[in-house]
C-alpha positions as CSV (number, residue, x, y, z in Angstrom):
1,X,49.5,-146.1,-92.2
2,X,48.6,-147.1,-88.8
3,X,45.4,-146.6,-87.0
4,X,45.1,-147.1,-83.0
5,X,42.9,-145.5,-80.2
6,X,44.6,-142.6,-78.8
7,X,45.6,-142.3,-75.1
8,X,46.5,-139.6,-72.3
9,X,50.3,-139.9,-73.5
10,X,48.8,-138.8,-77.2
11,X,47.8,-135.4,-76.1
12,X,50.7,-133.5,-76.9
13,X,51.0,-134.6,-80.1
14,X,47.3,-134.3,-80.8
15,X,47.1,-130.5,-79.9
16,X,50.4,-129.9,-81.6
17,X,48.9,-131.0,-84.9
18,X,45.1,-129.5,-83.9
19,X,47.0,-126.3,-83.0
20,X,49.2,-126.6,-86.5
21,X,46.2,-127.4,-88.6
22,X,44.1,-124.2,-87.1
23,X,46.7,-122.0,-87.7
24,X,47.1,-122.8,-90.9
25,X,43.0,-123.3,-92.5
26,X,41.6,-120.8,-89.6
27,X,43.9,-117.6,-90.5
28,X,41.8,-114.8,-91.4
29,X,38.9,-117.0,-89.7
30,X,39.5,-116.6,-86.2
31,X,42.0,-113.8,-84.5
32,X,45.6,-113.4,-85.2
33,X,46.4,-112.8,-81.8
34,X,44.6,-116.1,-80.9
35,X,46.4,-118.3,-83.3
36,X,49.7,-116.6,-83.1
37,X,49.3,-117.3,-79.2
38,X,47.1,-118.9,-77.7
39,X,46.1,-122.0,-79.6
40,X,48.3,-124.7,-78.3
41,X,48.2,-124.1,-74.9
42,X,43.9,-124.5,-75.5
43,X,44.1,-127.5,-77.4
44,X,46.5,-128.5,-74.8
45,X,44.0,-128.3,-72.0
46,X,41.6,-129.6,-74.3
47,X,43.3,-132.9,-75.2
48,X,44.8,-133.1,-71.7
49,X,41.5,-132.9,-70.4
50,X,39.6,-135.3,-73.4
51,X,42.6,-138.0,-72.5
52,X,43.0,-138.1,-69.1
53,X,39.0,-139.3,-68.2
54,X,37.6,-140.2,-71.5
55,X,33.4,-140.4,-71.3
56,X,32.5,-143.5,-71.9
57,X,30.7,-141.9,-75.6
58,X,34.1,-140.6,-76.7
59,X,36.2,-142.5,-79.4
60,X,39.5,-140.6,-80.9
61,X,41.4,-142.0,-83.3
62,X,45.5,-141.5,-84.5
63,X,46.5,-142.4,-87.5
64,X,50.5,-142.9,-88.2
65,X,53.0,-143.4,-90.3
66,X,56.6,-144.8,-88.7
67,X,55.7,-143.3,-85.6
68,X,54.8,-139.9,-87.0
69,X,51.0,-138.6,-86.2
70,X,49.1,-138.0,-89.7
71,X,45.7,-137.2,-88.3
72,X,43.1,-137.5,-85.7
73,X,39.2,-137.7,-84.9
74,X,37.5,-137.5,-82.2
75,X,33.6,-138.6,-81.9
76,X,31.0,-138.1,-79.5
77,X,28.7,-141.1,-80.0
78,X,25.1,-140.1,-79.4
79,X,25.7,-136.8,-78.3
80,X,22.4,-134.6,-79.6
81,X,18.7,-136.6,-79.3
82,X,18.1,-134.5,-82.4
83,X,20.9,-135.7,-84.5
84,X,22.9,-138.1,-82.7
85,X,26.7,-138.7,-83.1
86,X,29.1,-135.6,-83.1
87,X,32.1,-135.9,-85.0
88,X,34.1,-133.4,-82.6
89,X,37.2,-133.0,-84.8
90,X,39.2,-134.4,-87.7
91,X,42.6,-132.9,-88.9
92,X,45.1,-134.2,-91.0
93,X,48.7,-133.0,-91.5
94,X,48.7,-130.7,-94.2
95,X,51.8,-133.0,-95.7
96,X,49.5,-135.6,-96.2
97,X,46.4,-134.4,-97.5
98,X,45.1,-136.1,-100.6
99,X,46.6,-139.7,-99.5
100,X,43.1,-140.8,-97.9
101,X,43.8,-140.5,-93.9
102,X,40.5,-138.4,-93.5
103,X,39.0,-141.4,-95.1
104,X,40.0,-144.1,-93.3
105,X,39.8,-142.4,-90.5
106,X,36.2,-142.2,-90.6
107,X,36.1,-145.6,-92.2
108,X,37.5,-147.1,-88.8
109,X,35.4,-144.8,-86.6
110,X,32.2,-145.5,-88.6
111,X,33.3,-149.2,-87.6
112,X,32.8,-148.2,-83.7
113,X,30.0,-146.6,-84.1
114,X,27.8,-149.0,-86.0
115,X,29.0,-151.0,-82.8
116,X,27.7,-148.8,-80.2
117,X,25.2,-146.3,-81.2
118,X,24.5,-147.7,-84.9
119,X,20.5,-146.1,-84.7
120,X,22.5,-142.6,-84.2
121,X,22.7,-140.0,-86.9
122,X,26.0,-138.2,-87.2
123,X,27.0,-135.0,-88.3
124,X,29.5,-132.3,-87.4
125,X,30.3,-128.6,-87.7
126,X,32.8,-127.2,-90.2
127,X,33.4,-123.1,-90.4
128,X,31.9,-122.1,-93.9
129,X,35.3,-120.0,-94.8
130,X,37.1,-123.7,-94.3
131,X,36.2,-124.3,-98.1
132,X,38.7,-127.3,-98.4
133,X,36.5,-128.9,-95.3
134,X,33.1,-128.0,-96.9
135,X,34.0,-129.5,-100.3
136,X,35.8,-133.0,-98.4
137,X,32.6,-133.5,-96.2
138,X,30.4,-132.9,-99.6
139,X,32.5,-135.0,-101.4
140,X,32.0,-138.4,-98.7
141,X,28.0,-137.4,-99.0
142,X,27.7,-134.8,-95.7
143,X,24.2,-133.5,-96.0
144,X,24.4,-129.5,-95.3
145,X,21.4,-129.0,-93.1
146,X,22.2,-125.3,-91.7
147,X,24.4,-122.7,-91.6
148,X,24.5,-120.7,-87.5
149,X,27.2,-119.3,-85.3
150,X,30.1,-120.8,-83.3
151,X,31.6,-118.6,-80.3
152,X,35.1,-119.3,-81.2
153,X,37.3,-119.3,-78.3
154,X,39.3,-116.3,-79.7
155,X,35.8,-114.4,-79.3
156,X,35.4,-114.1,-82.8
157,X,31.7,-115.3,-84.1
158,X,31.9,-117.3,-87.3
159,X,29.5,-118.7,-89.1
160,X,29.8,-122.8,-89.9
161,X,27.7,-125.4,-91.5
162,X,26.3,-128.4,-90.1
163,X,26.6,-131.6,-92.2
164,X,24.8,-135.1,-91.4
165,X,24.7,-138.7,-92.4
166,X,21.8,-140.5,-91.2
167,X,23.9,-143.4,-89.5
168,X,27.0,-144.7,-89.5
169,X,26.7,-147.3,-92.6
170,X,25.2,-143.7,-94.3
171,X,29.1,-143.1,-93.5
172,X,30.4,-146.0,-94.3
173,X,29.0,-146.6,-97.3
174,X,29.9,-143.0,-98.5
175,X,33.6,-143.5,-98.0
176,X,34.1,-146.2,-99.6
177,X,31.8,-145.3,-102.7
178,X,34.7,-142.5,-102.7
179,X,37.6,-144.6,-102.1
180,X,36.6,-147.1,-105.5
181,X,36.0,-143.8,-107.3
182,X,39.4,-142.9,-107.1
C-alpha cells in the first residue's frame, strides 16, 4: 500500500468512496432519500472544492493499492483554539477493513502534523450510531469528551461524539502501541 498527498485530479475518486462508505455505515443514520440520491454529487462539490484551492492548514491523504483508492483523510491542522487539529474525514473501502489503512493513514498524517502544528490537540467527530467508528477511534486511545448534534446535510439531526488526543505524538504513539499489539 501506497500513501501520497491527494490532488484536484483525486476528487472523483475521493467522493466516490466518501459517498460509498456513507451509504453503507450512515443507512438508517441519515435519510434514505439523501443517500439513495444526493450523496455523490455533495461530496463531489465537496472534494471538488477541498482540491481545487487547498488552505494552506489542510492535509488529505490517499492510500492505494495498484492504483486502486483504499482510503482517505483529510485534516484541518489547528482548526479550533480550544482543541486544535480537526481530523475532517477518514474512510476506508469496506474491502479492506481490518488490514490497517486507517492506521497508517493516521500514522503518516500524525507525521505532518507534529511538523506543522505539533502544540495542537486533535480530535474529530464520529456519529454515535457509527459503532464500528466509535470502537476504532477507542481502540487507537480517542478520548470521548462529549456527545452534541451535527446538522447533517440530509436535514436530519444526529447525535455524534467528539474524540481527542492531546497532540499528534498522543496519536502517534497510540497507533503504533496498536499496530505491535496485533
Amino acid at each position: 500500500m501506497e500513501i501520497r498527498v491527494a490532488e484536484y485530479k483525486d476528487y472523483e475518486r475521493i467522493a466516490q468512496l466518501h459517498a460509498d462508505s456513507w451509504k453503507k455505515y450512515y443507512r438508517g443514520i441519515l435519510a434514505d432519500e439523501y443517500l439513495d440520491n444526493d450523496v455523490l454529487d455533495d461530496r463531489s462539490v465537496i472534494w471538488q472544492t477541498r482540491l481545487i484551492n487547498p488552505p494552506f492548514n489542510q492535509h488529505v491523504l490517499l492510500i492505494e493499492e495498484g492504483g486502486l483508492l483504499i482510503g482517505f483523510v483529510c485534516a484541518f491542522g489547528n482548526h479550533s483554539f480550544e482543541r486544535g487539529t480537526f481530523i475532517d474525514a477518514l474512510h476506508v473501502d469496506s474491502n479492506f477493513h481490518g488490514r490497517g489503512a486507517g492506521k497508517r493513514l493516521l500514522a503518516e498524517l500524525t507525521d505532518w502534523l507534529q511538523h506543522y502544528f505539533s502544540d495542537s490537540g486533535l480530535y474529530l467527530e464520529v456519529m454515535s450510531a457509527n459503532t464500528q467508528a466509535v470502537d476504532f477511534y477507542q481502540s487507537i486511545g480517542g478520548k470521548e469528551e462529549l456527545e452534541q448534534v451535527w446538522n447533517a446535510p440530509c436535514g436530519s439531526k444526529v447525535n455524534e461524539k467528539v474524540y481527542s488526543w492531546a497532540s499528534p505524538s498522543d496519536l502517534a504513539s497510540k497507533t503504533k502501541q496498536v499496530e505491535l499489539s496485533q
